[in-house]
LUMKERO-678579 format. One line per field, with one value per residue (C-alpha): residue in three letters; x, y, z. Coordinates in pm, 1 decimal, padded with zeros to 6 digits. Example, Ala and Ser with C-alpha at 12.3 -4.5 7.8 and 13.67 -1.06 7.14 Angstrom:
% LUMKERO-678579
type <- [Ala; Ser]
xx <- [01230.0; 01367.0]
yy <- [-00450.0; -00106.0]
zz <- [00780.0; 00714.0]
//
This chain:
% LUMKERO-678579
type <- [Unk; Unk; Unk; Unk; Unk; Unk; Unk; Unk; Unk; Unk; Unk; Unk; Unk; Unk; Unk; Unk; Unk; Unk; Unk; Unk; Unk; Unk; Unk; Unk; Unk; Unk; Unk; Unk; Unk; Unk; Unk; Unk; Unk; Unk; Unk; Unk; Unk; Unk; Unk; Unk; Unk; Unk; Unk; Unk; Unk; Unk; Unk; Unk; Unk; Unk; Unk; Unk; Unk; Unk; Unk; Unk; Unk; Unk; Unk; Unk; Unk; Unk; Unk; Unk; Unk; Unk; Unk; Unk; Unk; Unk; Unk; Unk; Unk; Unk; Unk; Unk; Unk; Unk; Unk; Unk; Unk; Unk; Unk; Unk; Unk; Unk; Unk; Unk; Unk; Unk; Unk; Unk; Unk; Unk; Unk; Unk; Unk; Unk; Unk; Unk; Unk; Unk; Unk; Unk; Unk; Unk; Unk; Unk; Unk; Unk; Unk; Unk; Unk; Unk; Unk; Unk; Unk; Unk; Unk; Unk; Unk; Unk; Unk; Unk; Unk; Unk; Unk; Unk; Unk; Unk; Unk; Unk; Unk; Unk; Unk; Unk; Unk; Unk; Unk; Unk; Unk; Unk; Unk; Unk; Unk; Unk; Unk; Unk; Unk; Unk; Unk; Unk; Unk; Unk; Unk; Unk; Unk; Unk; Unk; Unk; Unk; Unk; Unk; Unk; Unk; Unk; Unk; Unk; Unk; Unk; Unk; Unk; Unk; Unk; Unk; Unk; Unk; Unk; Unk; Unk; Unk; Unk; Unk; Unk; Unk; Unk; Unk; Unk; Unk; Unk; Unk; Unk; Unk; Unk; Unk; Unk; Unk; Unk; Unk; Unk; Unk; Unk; Unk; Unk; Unk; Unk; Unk; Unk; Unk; Unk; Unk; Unk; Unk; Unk; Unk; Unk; Unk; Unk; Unk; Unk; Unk; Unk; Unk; Unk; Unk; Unk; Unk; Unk; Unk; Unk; Unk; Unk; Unk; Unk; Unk; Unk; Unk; Unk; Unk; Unk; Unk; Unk; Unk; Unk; Unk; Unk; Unk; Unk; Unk; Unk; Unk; Unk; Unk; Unk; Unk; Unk; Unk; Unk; Unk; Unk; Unk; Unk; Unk; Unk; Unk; Unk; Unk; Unk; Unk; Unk; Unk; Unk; Unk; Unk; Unk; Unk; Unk; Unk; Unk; Unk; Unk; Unk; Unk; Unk; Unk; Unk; Unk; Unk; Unk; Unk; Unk; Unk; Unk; Unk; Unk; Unk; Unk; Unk; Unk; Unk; Unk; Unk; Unk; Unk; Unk; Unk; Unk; Unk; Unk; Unk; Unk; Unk; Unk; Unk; Unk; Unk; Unk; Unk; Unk; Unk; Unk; Unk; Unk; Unk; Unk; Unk; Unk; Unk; Unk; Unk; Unk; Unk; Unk; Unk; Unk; Unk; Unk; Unk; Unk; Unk; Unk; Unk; Unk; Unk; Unk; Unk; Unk; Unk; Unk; Unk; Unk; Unk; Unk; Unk; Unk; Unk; Unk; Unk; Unk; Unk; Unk; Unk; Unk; Unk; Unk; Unk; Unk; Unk; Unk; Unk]
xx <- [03214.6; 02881.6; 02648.1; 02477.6; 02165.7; 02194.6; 02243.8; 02065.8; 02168.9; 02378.3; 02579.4; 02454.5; 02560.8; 02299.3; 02044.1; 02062.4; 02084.4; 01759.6; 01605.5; 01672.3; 01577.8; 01221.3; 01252.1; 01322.1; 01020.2; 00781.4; 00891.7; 00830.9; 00488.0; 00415.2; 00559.7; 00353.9; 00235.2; 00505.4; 00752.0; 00577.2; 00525.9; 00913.9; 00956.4; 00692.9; 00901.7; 01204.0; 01083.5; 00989.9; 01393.0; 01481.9; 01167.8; 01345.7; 01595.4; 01332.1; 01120.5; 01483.9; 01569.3; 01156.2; 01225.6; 01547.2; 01399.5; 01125.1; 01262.7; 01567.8; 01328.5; 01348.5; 01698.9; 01755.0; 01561.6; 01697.1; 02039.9; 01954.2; 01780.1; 01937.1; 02291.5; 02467.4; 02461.0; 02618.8; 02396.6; 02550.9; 02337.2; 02017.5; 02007.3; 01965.7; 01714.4; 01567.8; 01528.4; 01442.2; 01146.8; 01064.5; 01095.4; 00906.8; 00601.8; 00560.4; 00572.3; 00331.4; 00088.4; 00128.9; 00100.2; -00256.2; -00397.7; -00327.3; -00448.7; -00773.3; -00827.0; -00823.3; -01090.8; -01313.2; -01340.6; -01359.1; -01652.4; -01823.8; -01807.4; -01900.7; -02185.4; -02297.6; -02613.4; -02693.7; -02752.6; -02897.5; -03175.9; -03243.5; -03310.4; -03526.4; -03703.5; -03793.8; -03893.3; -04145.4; -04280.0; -04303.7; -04500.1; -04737.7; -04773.1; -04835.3; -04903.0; -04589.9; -04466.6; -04135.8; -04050.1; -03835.0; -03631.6; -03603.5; -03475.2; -03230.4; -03096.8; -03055.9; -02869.9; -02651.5; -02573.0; -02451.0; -02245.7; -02053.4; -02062.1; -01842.9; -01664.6; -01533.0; -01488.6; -01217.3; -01060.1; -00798.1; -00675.1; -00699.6; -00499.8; -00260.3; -00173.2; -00154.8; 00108.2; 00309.3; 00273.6; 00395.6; 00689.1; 00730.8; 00805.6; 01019.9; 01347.1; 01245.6; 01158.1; 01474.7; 01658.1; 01505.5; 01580.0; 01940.8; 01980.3; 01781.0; 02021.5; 02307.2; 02101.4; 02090.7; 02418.7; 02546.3; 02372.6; 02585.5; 02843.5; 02507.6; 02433.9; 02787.6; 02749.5; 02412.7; 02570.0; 02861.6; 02652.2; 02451.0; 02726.2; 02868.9; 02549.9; 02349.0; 02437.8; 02528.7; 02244.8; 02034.5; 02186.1; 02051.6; 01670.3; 01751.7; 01847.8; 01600.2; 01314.0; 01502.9; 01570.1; 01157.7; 01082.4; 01236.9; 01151.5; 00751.9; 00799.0; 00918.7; 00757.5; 00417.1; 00514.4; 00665.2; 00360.0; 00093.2; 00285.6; 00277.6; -00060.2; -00177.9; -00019.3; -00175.3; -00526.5; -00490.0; -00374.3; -00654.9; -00944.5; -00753.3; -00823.1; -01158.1; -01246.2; -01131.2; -01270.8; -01606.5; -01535.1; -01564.8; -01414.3; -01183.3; -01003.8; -00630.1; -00704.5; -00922.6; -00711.8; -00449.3; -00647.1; -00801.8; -00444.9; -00294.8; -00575.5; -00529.0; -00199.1; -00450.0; -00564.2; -00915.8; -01101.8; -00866.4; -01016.6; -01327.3; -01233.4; -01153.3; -01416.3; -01611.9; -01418.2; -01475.8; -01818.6; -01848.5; -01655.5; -01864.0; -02211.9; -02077.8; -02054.5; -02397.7; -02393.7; -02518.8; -02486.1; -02096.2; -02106.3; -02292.0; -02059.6; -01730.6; -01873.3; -01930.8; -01600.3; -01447.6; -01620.5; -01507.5; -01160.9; -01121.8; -01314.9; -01097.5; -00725.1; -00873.6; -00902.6; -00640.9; -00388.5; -00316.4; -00242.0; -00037.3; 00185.7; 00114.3; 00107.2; 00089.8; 00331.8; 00168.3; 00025.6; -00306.5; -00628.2; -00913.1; -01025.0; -00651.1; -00607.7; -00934.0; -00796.7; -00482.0; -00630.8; -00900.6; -00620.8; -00307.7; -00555.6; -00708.7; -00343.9; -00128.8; -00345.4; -00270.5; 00073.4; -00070.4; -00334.1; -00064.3; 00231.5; -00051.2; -00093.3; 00286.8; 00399.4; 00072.7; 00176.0; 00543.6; 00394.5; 00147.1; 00418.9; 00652.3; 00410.0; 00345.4; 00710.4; 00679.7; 00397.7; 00546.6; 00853.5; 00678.4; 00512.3; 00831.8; 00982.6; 01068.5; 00833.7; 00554.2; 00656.8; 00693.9; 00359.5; 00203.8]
yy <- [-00516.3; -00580.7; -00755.1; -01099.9; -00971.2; -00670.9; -00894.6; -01185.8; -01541.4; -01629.5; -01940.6; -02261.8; -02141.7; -01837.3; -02073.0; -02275.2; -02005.5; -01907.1; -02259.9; -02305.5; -01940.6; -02038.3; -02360.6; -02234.5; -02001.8; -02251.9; -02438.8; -02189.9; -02088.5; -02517.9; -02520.3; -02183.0; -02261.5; -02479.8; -02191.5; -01933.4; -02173.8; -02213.9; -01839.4; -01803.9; -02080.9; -01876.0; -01495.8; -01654.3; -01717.4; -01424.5; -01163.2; -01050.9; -00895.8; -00798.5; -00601.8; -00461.9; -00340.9; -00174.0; -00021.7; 00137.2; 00242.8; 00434.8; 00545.2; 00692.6; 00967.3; 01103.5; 01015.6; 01300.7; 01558.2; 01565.8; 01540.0; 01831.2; 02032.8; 01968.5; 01765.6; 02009.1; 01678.2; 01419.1; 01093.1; 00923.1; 01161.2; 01118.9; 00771.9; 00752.9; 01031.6; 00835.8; 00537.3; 00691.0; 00836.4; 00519.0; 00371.3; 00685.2; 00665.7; 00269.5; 00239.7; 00487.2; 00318.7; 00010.5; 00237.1; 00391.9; 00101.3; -00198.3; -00070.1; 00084.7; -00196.0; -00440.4; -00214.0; -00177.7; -00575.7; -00618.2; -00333.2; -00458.7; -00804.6; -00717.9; -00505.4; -00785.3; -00885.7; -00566.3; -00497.3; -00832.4; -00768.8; -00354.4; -00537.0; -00858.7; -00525.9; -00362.5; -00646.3; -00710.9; -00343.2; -00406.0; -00716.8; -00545.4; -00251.9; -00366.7; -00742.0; -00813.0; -01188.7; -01159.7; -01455.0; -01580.8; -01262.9; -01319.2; -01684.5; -01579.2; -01299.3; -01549.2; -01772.8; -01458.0; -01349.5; -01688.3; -01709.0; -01411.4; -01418.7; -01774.8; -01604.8; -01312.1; -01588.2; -01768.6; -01437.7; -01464.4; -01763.7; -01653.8; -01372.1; -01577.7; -01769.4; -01453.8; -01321.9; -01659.8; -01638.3; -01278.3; -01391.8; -01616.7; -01333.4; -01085.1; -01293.7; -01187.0; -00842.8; -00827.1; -00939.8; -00698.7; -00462.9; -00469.9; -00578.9; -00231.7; -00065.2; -00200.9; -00151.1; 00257.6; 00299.8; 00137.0; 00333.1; 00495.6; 00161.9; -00014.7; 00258.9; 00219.4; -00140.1; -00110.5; 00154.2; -00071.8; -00398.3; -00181.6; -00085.9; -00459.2; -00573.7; -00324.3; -00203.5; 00172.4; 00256.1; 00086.6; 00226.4; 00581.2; 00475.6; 00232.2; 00438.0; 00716.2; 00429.3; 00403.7; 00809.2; 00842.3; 00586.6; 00705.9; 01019.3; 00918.6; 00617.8; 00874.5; 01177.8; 00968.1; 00788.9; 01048.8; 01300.7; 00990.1; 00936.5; 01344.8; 01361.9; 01066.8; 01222.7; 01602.9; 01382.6; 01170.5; 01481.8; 01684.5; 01342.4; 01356.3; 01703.1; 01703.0; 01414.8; 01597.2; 01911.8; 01750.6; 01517.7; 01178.5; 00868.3; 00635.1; 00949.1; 00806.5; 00489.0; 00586.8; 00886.3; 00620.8; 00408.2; 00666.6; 00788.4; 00474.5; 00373.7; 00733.7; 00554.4; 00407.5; 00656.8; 00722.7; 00422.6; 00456.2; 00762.8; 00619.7; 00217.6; 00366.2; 00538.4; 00253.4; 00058.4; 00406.6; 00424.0; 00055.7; 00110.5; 00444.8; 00251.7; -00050.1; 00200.6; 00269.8; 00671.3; 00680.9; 01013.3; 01008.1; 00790.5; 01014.2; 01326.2; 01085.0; 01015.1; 01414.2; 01468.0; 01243.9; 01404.8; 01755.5; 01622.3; 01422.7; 01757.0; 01993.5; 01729.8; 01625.3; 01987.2; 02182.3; 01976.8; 01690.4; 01882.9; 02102.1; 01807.7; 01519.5; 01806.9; 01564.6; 01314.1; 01010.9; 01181.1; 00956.9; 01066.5; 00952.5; 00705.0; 00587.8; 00596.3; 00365.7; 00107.4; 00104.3; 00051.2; -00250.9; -00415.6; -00370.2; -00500.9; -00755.7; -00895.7; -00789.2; -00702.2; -00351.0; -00339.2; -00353.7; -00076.2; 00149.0; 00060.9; 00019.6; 00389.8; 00508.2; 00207.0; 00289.2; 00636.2; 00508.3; 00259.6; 00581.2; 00817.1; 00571.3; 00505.2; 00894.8; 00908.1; 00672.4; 00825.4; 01165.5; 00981.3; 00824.7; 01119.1; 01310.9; 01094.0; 01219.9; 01003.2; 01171.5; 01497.0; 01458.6; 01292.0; 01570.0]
zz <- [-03342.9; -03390.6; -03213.4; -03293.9; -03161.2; -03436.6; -03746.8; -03897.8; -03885.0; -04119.3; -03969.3; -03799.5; -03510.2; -03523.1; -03634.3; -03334.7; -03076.2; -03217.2; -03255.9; -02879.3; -02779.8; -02929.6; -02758.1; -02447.0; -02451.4; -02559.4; -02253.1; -02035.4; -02150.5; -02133.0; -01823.9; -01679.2; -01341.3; -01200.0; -01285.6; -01132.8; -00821.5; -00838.2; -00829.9; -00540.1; -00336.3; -00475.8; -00331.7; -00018.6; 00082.7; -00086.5; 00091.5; 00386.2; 00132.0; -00103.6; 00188.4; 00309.5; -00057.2; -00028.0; 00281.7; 00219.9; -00100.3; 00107.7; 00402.5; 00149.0; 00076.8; 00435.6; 00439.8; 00134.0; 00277.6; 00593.2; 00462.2; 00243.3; 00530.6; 00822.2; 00812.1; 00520.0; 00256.1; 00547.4; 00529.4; 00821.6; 01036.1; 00776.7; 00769.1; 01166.0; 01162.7; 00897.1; 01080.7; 01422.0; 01249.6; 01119.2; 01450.5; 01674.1; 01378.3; 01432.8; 01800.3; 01806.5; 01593.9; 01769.8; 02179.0; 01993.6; 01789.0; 02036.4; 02378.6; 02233.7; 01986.9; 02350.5; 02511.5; 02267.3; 02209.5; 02590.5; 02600.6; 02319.4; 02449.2; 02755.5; 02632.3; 02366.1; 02616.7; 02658.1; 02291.4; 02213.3; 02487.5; 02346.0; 02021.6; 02130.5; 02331.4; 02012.5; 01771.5; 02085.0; 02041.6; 01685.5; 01760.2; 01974.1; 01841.5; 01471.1; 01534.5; 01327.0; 01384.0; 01512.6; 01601.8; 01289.7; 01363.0; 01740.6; 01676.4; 01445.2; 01684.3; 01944.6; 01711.2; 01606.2; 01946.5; 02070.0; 01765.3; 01825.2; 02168.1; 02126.3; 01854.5; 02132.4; 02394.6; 02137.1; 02019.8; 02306.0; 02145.3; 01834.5; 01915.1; 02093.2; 01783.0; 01609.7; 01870.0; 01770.7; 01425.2; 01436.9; 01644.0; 01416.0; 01121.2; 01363.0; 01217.4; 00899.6; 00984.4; 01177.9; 00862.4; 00635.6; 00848.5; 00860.5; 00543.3; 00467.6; 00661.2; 00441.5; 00147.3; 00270.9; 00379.1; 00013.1; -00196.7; -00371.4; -00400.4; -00504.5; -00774.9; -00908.2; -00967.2; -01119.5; -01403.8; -01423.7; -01489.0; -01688.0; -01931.5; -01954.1; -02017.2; -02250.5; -02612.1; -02594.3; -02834.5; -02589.7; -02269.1; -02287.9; -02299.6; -01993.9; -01768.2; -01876.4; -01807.4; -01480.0; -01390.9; -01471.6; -01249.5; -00967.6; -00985.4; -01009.5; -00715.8; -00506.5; -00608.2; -00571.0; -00234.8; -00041.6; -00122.4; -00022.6; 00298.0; 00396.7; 00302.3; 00526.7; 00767.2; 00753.3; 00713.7; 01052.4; 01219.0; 01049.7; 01167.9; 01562.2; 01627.7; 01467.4; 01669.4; 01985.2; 01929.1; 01844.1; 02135.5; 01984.7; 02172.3; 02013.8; 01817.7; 01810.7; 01719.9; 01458.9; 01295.3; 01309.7; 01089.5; 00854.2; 00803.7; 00751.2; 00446.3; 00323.4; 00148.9; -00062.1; -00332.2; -00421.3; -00208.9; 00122.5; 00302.0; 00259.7; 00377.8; 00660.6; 00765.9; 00751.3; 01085.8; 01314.1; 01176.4; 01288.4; 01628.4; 01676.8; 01652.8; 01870.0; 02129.5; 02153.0; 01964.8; 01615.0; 01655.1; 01729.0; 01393.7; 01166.5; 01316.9; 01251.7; 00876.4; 00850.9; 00927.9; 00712.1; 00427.6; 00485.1; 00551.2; 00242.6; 00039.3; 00159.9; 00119.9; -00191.1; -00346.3; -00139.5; -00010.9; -00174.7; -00557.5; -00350.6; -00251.4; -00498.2; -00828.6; -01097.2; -01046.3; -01192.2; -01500.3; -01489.7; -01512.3; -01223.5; -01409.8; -01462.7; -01119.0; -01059.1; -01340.1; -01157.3; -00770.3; -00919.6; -01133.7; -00887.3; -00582.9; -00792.4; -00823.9; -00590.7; -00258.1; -00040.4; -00170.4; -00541.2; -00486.6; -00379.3; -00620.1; -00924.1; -00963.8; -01000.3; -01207.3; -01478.8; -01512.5; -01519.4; -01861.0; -01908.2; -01986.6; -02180.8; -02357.0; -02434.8; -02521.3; -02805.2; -02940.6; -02951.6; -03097.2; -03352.4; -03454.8; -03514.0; -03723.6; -04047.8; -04259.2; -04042.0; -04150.2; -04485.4; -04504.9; -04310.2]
//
């Protein structure tokens, strides 16, 4: 029996379906902005499930290795070494990045004067020296100083409210949490469905190239994800002991950062630099800050030409400047989240798009025109 999407309208019947298909997307494109604030309104009641079904997604690609490594195929075991490592990696994050992150605030502040007098100090040299009128830049040093220095007083506050409004979103990160736990644990019940629907739903012509779009997906998501998250890894480990061995201060925190931006191709390794740099200088060493930058260099040379095609290979397909397009346009829309995701979903539309092409070239009116 055919389908009345695969012939053309003969009765009134077809006619109408079509008059109010056209209708209906007319409306929608009127009607633009107040649907897309409906479906913001709508993700917000339903994000606790989407961020579950993201985190079971990526924390599934553990799950399969260790189940393949370690557990003989059993994914009871994988799951909760799965999530333990999830677990162990954030609380230490939060034990390295928190406790530093207080101290160097409270040095800084405490060191503010200190800095704001080494400076007034020089413009005076300058003044005397090479008769330089300072004074414009001495006012407005003053005025910066007291600025910040009210800004530090009121970040205990601030922080405060930020410690409520993050209480505030542990229901929802409790939420997605278990719901990625059922999410991980159902897979394969979840994957039955999906093929089931799929079948219901989809012509069998059709069905094939679905679930092909779907298989190459997958396979580039987590190809692409799980090599970015190994590699950040090997480059914080690879910024720690550099840091230590060149005997910088501040060198958990800040490996923790530079490997947490790594996740970000291209412009991550590099964004991150630029808070140790920072955090480096406000302790008083440019010299410590100019080693730190050093380092950061080498380590992103040497990842960038040894490691990371060892582990990545070429899973998205793109070229560099592909990759660039993809980081500008996926931040540009979507924020952090869309400067990571950008890059495997254009090579997902990259190589589709390849597909067609090579399809369309090897049809037979191309040959027997060629």
């Amino acid at each position: 029996m055919r389908l009345w999407l695969d012939r053309s309208p003969r009765r009134m019947g077809d006619w109408l379906t079509l008059i109010f298909a056209a209708g209906a997307v007319l409306a929608c494109v009127r009607y633009l902005p107040q649907i897309a604030a409906g479906a913001a309104r709508l993700f917000g009641l339903f994000s606790p499930f989407v961020m579950g079904l993201g985190l079971a997604y990526l924390l599934d690609i553990p799950t399969r290795w260790l189940a393949r490594r370690l557990f003989r195929a059993q994914r009871t075991p994988a799951i909760v070494g799965a999530y333990l490592l999830f677990f162990g990696v954030l609380a230490a994050l939060v034990g390295l990045v928190v406790p530093q992150l207080v101290v160097s605030v409270s040095g800084f502040a405490s060191a503010l004067p200190g800095y704001t007098a080494q400076l007034e100090n020089l413009l005076g040299r300058l003044q005397a020296h090479f008769g330089l009128d300072t004074t414009t830049l001495k006012e407005w040093l003053d005025r910066a100083g007291a600025a910040l220095g009210s800004e530090l007083s009121g970040l205990t506050p601030a922080l405060a409210g930020a410690a409520m409004d993050a209480a505030g979103q542990l229901a929802d990160f409790v939420m997605a949490l278990a719901a990625s736990v059922y999410f991980l644990a159902g897979k394969e019940k979840l994957l039955h469905s999906a093929r089931t629907l799929l079948r219901t739903a989809v012509p069998p012509r059709a069905r094939g190239n679905v679930l092909a779009v779907c298989t190459l997906a997958n396979r580039t998501f987590c190809g692409y994800l799980g090599g970015q998250l190994v590699d950040a890894v090997l480059v914080g480990l690879e910024t720690f002991f550099l840091m230590l061995l060149f005997r910088l201060p501040f060198a958990p925190l800040i490996a923790a950062v530079v490997a947490v931006t790594n996740i970000v191709p291209v412009l991550g390794p590099y964004l991150g630099a630029v808070p140790g740099a920072l955090l480096l200088l406000l302790e008083g060493s440019a010299v410590q800050a100019v080693e730190f930058l050093i380092i950061v260099l080498v380590v992103q040379q040497v990842d960038g030409n040894f490691v990371a095609p060892h582990i990545l290979g070429d899973a998205t397909g793109l070229s560099g400047l592909g990759v660039l397009f993809a980081i500008v346009v996926g931040g540009g829309l979507f924020g952090i989240p869309g400067m990571v995701l950008g890059v495997p979903a254009l090579g997902v539309a990259a190589a589709l798009v390849r597909s067609a092409l090579g399809s369309f070239e090897q049809t037979p009116d191309s040959g027997k025109n060629s």
